[in-house]
N, C-alpha and C positions, 0 to 999 in steps of 0.2 A: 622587529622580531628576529634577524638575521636568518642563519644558517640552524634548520632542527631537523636533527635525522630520527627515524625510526624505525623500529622492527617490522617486517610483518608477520602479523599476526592472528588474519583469519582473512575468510574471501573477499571481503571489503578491499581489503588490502592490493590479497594477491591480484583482483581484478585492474588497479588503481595502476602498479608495478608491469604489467603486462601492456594495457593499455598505453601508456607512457611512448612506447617506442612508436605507437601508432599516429600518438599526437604528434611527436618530436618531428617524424618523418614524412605526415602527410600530403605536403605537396613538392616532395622530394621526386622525382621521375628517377633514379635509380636504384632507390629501394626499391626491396620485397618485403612486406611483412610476411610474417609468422602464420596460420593459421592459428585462432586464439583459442581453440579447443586442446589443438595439440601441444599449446603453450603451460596448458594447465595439468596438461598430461604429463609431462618430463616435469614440471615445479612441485607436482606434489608429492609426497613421500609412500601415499597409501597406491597413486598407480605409476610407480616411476621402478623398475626393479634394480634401477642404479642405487636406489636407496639403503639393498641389503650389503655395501661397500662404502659407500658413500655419506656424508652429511653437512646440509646448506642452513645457511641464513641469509634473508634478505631486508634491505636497506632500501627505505624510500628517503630523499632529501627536500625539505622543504622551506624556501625561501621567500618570507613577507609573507608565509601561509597559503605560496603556489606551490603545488608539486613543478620539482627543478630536474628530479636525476632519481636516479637505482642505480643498484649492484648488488649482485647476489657473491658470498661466500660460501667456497662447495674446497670441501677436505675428502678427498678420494685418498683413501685408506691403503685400496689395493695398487692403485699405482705408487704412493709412497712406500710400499714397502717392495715392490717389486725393484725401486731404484734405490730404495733404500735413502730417501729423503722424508725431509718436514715438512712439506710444502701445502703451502694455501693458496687456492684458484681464485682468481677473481672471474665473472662472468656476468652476462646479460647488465652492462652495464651502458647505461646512457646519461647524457647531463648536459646543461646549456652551458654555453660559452660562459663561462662564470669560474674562474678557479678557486674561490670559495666552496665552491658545491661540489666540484669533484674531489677537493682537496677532502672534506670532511667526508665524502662517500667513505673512498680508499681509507681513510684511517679509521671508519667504522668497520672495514672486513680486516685490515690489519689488528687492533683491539682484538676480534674474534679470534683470528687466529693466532697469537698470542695465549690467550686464555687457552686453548686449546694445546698447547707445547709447541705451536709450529715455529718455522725456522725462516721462512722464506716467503716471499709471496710472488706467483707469477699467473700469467693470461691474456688475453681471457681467452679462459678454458671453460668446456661445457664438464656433466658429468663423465661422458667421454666423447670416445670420437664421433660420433652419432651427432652431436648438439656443435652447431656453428663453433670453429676458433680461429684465434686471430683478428688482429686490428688492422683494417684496414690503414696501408700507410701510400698508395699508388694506386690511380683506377679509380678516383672517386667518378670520372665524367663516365663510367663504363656500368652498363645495367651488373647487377647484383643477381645471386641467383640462390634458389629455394635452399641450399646446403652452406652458405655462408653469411658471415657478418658485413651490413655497411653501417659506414658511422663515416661523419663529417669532417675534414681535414684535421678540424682544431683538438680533436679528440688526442692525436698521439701528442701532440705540442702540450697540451698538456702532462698525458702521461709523464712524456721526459721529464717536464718540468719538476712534477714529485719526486727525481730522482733514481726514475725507471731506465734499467738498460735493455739492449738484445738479447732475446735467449734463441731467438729461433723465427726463420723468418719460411715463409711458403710463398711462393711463385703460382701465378694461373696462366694457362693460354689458351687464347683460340685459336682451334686445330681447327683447318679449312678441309672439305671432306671431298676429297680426289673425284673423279669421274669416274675412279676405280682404281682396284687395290693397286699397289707398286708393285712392280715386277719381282723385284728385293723381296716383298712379302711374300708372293706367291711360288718362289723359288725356296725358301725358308719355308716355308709353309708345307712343301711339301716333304722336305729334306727333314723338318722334325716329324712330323706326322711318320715318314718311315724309320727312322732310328732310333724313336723313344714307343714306335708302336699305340700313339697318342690319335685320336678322333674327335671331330666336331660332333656335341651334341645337341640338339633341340628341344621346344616344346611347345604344344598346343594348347596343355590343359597348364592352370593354376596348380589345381588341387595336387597334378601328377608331378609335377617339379616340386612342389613342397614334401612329398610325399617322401621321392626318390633325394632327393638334394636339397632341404631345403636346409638340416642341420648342418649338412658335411659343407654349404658356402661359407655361415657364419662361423664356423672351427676350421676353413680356409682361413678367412679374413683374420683370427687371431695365431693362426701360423706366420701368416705373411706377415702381416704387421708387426708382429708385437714387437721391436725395436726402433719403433718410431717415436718421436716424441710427444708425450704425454698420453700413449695408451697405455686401456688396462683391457685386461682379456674380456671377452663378452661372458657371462654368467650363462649358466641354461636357461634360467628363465628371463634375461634380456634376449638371449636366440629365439628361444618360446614366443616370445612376443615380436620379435622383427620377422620373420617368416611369415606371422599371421597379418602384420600390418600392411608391408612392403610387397611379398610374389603377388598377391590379389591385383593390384591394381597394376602390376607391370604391363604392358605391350611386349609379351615374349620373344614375338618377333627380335628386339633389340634384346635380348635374355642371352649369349652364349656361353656352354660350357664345355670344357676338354676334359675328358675320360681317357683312364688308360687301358688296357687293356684286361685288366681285372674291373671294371666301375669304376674304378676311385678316381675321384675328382683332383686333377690336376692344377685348372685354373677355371676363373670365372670372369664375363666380364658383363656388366651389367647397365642398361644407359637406358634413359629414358626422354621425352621430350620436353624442351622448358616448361617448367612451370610460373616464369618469374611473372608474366602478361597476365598469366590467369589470377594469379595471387595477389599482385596490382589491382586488379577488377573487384576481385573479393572485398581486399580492406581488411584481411585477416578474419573475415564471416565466412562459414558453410551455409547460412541461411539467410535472405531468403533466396540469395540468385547465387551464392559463391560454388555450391556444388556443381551451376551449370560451366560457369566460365573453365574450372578444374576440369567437369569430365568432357569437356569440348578439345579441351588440351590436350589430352593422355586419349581420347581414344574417335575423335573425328579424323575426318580427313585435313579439313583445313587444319593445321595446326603450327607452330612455332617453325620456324625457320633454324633453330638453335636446340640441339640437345645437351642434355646433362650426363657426362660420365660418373655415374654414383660409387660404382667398384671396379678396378681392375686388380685383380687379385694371383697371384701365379706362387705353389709353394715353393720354396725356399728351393730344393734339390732342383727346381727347375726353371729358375732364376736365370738370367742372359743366357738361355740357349737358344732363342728366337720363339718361344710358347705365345708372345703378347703378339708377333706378328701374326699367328695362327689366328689369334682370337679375333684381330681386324682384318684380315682375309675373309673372316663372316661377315662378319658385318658392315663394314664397308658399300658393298653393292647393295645392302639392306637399308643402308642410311639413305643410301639415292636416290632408291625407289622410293624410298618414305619422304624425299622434297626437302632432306636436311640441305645446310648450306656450311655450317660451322658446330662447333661440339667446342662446351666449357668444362677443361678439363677438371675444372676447382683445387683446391689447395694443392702442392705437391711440397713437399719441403724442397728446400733452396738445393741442399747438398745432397737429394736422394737421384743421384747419378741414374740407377739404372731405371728409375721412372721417367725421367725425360730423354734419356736413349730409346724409346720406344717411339719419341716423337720427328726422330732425324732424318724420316723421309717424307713426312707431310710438310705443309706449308703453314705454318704458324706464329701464331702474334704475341709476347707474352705482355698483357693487357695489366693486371693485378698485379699487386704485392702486398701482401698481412703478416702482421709479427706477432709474435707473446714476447711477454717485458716481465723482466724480472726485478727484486731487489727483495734485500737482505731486510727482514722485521728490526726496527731500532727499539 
């Protein structure tokens, strides 16, 4: 029967494509899967608000009449025209050691995007920054965590093989969590606090941080960011929906935010504790036991040894003046008391200088490396 790919095309499908990375990975001890609710959440069109920007096709590969591979093709509209490129994403892609099967994925999203007028193809990218990127190419022996992609050695060896270059590579480390803040910080710390007239702010309640800040984080976040690569601005109603998803179930404790002297939100930093152990246990199910392992994670006592830095955000005007050391001046003694031991920073890009200046007084390991690949549609 060889190599027969197909569309998807209704929930048979999407479930078939989803599942995939659960089989592929199963007795992998450094994956995390996906929660499979949430998987279905971001793939469909009708509750995904990346959609009103965006649009995907997805490819299953199937060899002797086994499911072999997916990849999904996602055309982000808004970020091509923000760079002012043609470009097709490849994403959520997996496949067995077989360059048959990867070989016909990729030139089933390349086809697509073709037809479509595009110009280029690179990845893997989600619809944005939100959804796992990057391929892993360093760190496979190293646990995977709930914001990133793992995939298997053979995965980039192949890529190349198709002909795929560099576009862009991101660096992770682990950051080892002091017995207390540096002295450097706590001197900075207080040096900006009086010259920019800037304050630590807190919170107890959910409701009252969504209330007070929960827009002004995510329209931080697309201040800060938007010259990195492959973002596109968050929409209102992507914010709409990440406030209502995400502050709920934060430990605010790890929540800090910098105010200036009028309210306005200066920076934010935002971390939580792993979830890779609990997500493992799940199997990518909320029911019937996944919701306990998850909320055993995020809000007992025992918990991970490891947190997750999700945002560190500082606007632009206040970029290297020392604002990131303020941020970990809070938090810091809040990590210790909470029984952290280490913080996964996740992706940073390679050449984003002044994100890993923020790291040059802790004790750090950089563990990872993942890239997006490019090349030109023939």
């Amino acid at each position: 029967m060889g190599i027969v790919i197909t569309k998807v095309s209704n929930k048979k499908d999407l479930k078939r494509f989803i599942r995939l990375n659960y089989e592929l990975y199963k007795d992998n001890p450094y994956s995390v899967p996906d929660l499979y609710s949430d998987m279905v959440n971001t793939l469909t069109e009708e509750r995904n608000p990346a959609f009103d920007f965006c649009e995907a096709v997805y490819f299953l590969a199937y060899k002797d009449g086994e499911l072999a591979g997916r990849i999904a093709g996602i055309i982000n509209h808004k970020a091509n025209e923000t760079r002012n490129k043609k470009d097709v994403r490849f994403g959520w892609v997996d496949f067995i050691d077989d360059f048959d099967v990867s070989s016909a994925l990729f030139k089933a999203v390349e086809e697509w995007g073709k037809s479509k007028g595009m110009e280029h193809i690179h990845g893997p990218l989600g619809f944005t920054d939100f959804d796992a990127e990057g391929m892993l190419i360093e760190g496979f022996d190293q646990l995977s965590t709930m914001a990133t992609i793992y995939n298997y050695p053979y995965y980039p060896v192949h890529i190349e093989k198709l002909g795929f270059e560099k576009d862009a590579d991101w660096v992770e480390y682990k950051i080892f969590i002091p017995d207390a803040a540096p002295d450097k910080h706590r001197r900075i710390s207080e040096l900006v606090q009086t010259r920019y007239n800037l304050r630590i702010k807190k919170y107890t309640s959910a409701k009252k941080i969504a209330a007070d800040y929960g827009q002004a984080i995510f329209e931080l976040m697309n201040e800060a960011y938007k010259d990195l690569y492959g973002f596109s601005a968050l929409s209102q109603k992507q914010i709409g929906q990440l406030v209502g998803m995400y502050l709920p179930i934060l430990d605010l404790r790890m929540v800090t935010l910098i105010v200036d002297a009028e309210e306005r939100l200066i920076a934010a930093g935002i971390s939580m504790p792993s979830l890779a152990d609990a997500l493992q246990k799940a199997k990518g199910k909320f029911f019937p036991f996944g919701w306990y392992y998850l909320f055993k994670a995020l809000f007992l006592k025992r918990r991970a040894k490891m947190l997750d830095l999700l945002l560190v955000a500082v606007k632009p005007e206040y970029q290297n003046k020392g604002v990131n050391a303020l941020l970990f001046y809070d938090l810091i003694p809040i990590y210790r008391k909470l029984g952290f031991i280490f913080a996964e920073s996740n992706p940073e890009l390679e050449l984003n200088g002044k994100v890993q200046a923020q790291w040059e007084y802790f004790e750090t390991q950089q563990h990872k490396r993942r890239r997006a690949f490019t090349r030109k549609l023939k």
